[in-house]
C-alpha positions in Angstrom: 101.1 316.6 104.7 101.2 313.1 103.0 97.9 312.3 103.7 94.4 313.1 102.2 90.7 313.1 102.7 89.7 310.6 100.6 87.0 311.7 98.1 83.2 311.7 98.5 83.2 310.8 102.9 80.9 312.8 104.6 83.7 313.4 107.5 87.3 313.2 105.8 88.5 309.7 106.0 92.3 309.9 105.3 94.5 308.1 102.9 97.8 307.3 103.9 100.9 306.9 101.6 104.2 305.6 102.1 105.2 308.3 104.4 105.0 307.6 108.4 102.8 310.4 109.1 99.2 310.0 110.6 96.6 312.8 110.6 95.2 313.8 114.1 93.2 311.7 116.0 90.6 314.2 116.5 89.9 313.8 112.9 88.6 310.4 113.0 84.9 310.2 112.1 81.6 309.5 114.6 82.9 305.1 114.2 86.4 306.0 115.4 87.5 305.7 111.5 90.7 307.9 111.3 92.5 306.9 107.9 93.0 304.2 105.5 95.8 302.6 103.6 99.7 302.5 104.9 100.9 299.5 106.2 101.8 297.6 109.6 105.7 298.3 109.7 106.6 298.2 113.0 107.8 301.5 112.9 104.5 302.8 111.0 102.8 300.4 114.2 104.6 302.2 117.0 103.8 305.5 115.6 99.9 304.9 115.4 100.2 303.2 119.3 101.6 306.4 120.1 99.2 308.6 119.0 96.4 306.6 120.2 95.8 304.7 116.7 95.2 301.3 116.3 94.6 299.2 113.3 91.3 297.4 113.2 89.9 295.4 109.8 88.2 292.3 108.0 90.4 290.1 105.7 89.7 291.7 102.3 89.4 295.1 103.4 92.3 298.3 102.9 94.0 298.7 106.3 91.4 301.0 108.7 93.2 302.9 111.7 90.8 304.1 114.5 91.0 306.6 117.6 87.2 306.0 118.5 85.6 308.8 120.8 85.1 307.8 124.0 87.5 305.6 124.5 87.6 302.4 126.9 90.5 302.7 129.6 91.3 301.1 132.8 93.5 303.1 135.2 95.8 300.1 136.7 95.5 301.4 140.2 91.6 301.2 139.7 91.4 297.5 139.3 88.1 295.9 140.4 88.7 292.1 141.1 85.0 290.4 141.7 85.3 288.5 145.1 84.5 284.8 143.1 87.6 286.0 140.7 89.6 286.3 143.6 88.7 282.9 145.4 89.8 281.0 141.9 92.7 283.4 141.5 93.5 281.7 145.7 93.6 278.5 144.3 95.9 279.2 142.2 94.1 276.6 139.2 96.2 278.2 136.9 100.3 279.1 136.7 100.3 282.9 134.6 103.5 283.1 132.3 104.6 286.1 129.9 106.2 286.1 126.5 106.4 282.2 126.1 104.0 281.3 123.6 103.2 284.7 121.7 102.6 283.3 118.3 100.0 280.8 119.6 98.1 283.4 121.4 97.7 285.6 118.9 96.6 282.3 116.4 93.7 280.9 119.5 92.7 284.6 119.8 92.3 284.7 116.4 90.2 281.5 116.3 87.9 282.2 119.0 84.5 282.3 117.6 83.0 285.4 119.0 78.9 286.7 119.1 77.8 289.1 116.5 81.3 288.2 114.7 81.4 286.2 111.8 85.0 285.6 111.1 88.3 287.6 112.6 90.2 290.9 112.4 93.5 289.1 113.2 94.6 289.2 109.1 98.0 286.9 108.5 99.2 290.6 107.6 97.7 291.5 111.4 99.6 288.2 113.1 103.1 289.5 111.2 102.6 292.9 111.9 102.7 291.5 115.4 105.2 289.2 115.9 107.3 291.3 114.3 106.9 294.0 117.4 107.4 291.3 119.7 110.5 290.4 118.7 111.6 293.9 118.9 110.1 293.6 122.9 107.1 296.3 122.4 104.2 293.3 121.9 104.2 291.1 124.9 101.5 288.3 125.8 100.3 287.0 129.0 99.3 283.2 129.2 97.2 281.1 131.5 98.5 277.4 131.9 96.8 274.2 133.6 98.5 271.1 134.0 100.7 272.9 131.5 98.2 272.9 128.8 97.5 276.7 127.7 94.2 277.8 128.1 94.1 281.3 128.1 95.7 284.4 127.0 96.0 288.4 125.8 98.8 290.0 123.9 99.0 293.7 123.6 101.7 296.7 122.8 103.4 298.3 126.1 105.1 302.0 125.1 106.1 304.5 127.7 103.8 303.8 130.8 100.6 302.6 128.5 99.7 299.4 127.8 97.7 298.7 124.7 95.6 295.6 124.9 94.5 294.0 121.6 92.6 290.6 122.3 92.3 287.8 124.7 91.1 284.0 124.8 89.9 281.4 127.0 89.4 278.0 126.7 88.7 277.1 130.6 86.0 278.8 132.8 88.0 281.8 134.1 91.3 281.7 132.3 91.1 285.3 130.8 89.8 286.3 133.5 92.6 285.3 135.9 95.2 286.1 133.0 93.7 289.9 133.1 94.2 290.8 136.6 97.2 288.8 136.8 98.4 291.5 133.6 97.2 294.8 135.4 98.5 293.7 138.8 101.7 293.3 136.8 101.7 296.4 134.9 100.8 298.8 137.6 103.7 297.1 140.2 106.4 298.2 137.3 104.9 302.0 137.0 102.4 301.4 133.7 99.0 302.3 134.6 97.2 303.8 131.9 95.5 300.3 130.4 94.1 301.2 126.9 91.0 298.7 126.2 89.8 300.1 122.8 86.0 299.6 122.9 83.6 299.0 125.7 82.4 295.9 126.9 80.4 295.0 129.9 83.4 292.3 130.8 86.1 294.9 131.1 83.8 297.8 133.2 83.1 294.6 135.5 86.9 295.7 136.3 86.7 298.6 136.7 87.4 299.9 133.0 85.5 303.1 132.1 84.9 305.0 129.0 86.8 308.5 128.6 86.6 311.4 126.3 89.1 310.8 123.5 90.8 314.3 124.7 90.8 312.7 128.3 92.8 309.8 126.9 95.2 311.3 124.6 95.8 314.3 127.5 96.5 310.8 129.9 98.6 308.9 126.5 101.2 311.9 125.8 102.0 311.8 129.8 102.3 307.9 129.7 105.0 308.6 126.4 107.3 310.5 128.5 108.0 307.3 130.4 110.6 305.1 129.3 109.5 301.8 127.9 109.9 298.2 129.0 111.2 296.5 126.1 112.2 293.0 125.8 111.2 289.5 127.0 108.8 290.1 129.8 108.6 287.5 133.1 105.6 287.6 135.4 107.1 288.4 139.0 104.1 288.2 140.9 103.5 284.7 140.7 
């Protein structure tokens, strides 16, 4: 393998070299902390999506991949859409586009100030690292426009039939709300249903997200793989 336990962890917290290999995800330690090191190539990006890694760190730190254990996942099909959410959604207060204004979602989510969270995860390496899937058609954002102002947003990875959701903002009373349903609605009318939300949050169980056994997950993410992937510049149809 061309990867080792780096020295003196507790649980074996691997180092990653130039090679695009990744241990297994069961490895990762009680925090979800898998490995450290590599880089965010989009191939090296792809690979860890895959297998149910994603990257998550501080500016200043090495690069830290996590499969956390259990793992927050919303099953399309099992949407929950609050009655008040669907009485704004009615009055259609906001026009939902896809693709058109990746960079700038991924630089507001980055800028939201968020409780508990000094600072951001979303490094300039991160934002690259990024953009550079999207313009291969594997990172794809949803945006929430009114009076064709942006004012909300999410950008994730789609592969296979998953959907791998990274961060959202909001800077009007309901946008990321409306831009979230307006996503899974989306995703589950073209066949991609397994919704991967990372970490729990009261917000995303208020729709219906739930928290499954890493094993559960990955059993769920190597069926999802053996779909074919929706690549390219995505339009919202349901609008």
């Amino acid at each position: 393998m061309e990867y080792h336990a780096a020295k003196g962890a507790l649980v074996p917290v691997y180092a990653l070299t130039d090679a695009l290999v990744f241990p297994p995800p069961g490895h990762a330690d009680q925090s979800g902390l898998l490995a450290v090191g590599g880089d965010l190539s989009p191939k090296r990006l792809v690979l860890a999506y895959s297998q149910g890694i994603f990257p998550w760190y501080n500016e200043g730190q090495p690069i830290l991949w996590h499969s956390p254990d259990p793992r927050m996942v919303l099953w399309g099909p099992n949407l929950h859409v609050p009655r008040s959410l669907k009485k704004v959604i009615r009055r259609q207060r906001f026009e939902v586009r896809c693709d058109t204004m990746f960079e700038e979602v991924v630089l507001r989510c980055a800028s939201v100030p968020r409780p508990d969270q000094e600072g951001t995860w979303i490094t300039e390496d991160m934002l690259q690292g990024y953009l550079a899937l999207h313009a291969l058609g594997v990172a794809h954002s949803f945006e929430a426009f009114e009076d064709d102002e942006l004012v909300g947003g999410l950008y994730g990875v789609s592969l296979g039939g998953a959907f791998f959701g990274e961060s959202m903002f909001a800077s009007a009373n309901d946008a990321s709300k409306v831009v979230f349903v307006a996503l899974v609605q989306q995703l589950v009318a073209w066949g991609i249903e397994l919704i991967d939300c990372q970490v729990h949050t009261d917000h995303l169980e208020r729709f219906g997200a739930e928290l499954w056994p890493r094993t559960r997950f990955l059993t769920a993410l190597d069926v999802a793989m053996g779909s074919a992937s929706r690549q390219g510049t995505w339009q919202y149809e349901l609008g």
